[in-house]
C-alpha positions in Angstrom: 62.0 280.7 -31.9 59.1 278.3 -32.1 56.8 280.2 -34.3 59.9 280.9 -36.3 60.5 277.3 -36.8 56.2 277.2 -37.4 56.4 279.7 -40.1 59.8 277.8 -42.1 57.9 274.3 -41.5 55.0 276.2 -43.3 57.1 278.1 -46.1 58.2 274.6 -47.0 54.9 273.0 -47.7 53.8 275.7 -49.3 57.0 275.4 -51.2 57.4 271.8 -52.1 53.4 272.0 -53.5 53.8 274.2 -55.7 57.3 272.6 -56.7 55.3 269.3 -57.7 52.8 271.2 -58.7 55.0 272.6 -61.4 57.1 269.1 -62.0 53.1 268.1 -63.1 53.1 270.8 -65.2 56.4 270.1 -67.1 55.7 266.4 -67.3 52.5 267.0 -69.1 53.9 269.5 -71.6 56.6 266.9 -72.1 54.0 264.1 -72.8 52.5 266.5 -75.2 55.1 267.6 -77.2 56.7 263.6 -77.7 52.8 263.0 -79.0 53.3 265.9 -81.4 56.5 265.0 -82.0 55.6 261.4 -83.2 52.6 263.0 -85.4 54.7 265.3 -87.6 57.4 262.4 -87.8 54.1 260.6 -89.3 52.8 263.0 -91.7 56.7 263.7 -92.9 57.1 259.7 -93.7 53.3 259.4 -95.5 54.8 263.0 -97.6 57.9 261.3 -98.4 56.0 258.0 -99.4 53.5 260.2 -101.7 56.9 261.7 -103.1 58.4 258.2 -103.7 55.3 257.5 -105.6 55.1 259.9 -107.4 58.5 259.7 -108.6 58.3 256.2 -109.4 55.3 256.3 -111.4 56.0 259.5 -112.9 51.8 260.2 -113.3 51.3 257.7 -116.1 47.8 258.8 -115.8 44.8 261.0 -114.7 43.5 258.4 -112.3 46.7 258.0 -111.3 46.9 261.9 -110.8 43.5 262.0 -108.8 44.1 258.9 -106.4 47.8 261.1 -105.7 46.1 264.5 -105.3 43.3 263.0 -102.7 46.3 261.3 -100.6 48.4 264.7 -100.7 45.2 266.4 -99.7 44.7 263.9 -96.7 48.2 264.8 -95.8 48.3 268.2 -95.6 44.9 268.0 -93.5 46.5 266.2 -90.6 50.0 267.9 -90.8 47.9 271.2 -90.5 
């Protein structure tokens, strides 16, 4: 009955480490994905403040077009 209780008491350990072990696991994920999260929220609100820009200014002209393009192109970098 003793060794019985022995190998429970060591099933346990054995049980609750590799339960943390996982909780670790899921926390970090977690922590990952909320960071990702908040970085495509980003690049969505810089898009939609190119798109506001673009539609209020309607390209009135090339440098306009140019200074537009390189912003667009910095966007699509860090969404990417």
């Amino acid at each position: 009955m003793a060794a019985l209780r022995t190998e429970v008491g060591e099933l346990s350990k054995h049980f609750e480490i590799g339960f943390n072990s996982m909780e670790q696991r899921f926390d970090s994920m977690e922590q990952r994905f909320d960071k990702l999260s908040r970085e495509i929220a980003d690049g969505l609100s810089r898009i939609n403040d190119t798109i506001e820009v673009l539609n209020r200014d309607k390209l009135n002209s090339d440098t306009d077009y140019i200074s537009l393009r390189r912003r667009v192109g910095k966007l699509e970098r860090k969404v990417s």
